[in-house]
VMD Tcl script that draws the C-alpha trace (Angstrom):
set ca {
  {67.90 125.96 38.52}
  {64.55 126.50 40.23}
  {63.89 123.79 42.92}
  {60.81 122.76 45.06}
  {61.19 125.08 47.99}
  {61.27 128.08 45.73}
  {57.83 128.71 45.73}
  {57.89 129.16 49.65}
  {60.47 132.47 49.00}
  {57.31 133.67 47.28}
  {54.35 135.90 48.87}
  {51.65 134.30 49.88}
  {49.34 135.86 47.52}
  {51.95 135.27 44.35}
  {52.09 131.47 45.65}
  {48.20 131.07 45.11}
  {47.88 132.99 42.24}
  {50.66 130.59 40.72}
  {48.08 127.65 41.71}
  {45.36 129.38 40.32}
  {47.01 129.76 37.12}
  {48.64 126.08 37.15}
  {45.99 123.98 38.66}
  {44.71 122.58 35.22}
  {48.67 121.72 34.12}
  {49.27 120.00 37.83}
  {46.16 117.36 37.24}
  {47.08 117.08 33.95}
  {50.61 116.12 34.65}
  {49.32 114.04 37.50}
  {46.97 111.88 35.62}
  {49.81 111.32 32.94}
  {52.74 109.91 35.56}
  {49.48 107.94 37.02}
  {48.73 106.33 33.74}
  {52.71 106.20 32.43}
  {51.95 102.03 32.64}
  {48.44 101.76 31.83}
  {48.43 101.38 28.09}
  {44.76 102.82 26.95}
  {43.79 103.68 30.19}
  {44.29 107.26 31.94}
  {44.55 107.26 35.33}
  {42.39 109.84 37.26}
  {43.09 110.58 41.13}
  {40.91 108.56 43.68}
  {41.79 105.57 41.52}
  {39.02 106.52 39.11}
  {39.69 105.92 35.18}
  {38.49 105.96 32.30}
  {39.27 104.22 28.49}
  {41.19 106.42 26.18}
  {38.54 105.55 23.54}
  {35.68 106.40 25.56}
  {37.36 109.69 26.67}
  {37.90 110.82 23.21}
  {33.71 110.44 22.45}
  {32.55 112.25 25.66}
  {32.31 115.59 25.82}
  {34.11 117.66 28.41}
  {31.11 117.86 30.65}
  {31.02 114.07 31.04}
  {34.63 113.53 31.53}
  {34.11 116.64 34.00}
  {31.55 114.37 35.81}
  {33.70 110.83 35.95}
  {36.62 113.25 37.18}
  {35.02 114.85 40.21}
  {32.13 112.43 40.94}
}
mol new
graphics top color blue
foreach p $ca { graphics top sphere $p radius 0.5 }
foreach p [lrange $ca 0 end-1] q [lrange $ca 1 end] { graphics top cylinder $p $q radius 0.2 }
display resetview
């Protein structure tokens, strides 16, 4: 079984290349545990969110936008 402190065994250069080819999977998962309660709402960080409904008509630039700021 692979555990947390794995990743530190790891090179530094293999440990951000496994960031740069996770980051979009981390937020993801992050915004889903954030919004496990919030029934029709997702949860972005920074306490930002944004209606399931309205998500679903934006396009990804927009939802880009809310997202960052």
């Amino acid at each position: 079984m692979v555990s947390y402190y794995d990743i530190f065994v790891l090179q530094t250069e293999d440990q951000i290349l496994l960031l740069q080819n996770s980051w979009a999977e981390l937020v993801s998962l992050g915004a889903i545990w954030r919004s496990r309660f919030s029934h029709g709402i997702i949860q972005l960080s920074f306490g930002k969110t944004i209606d399931i409904k309205k998500a679903r008509e934006m396009k990804h630039e927009e939802v880009r936008e809310i997202c960052v700021g």
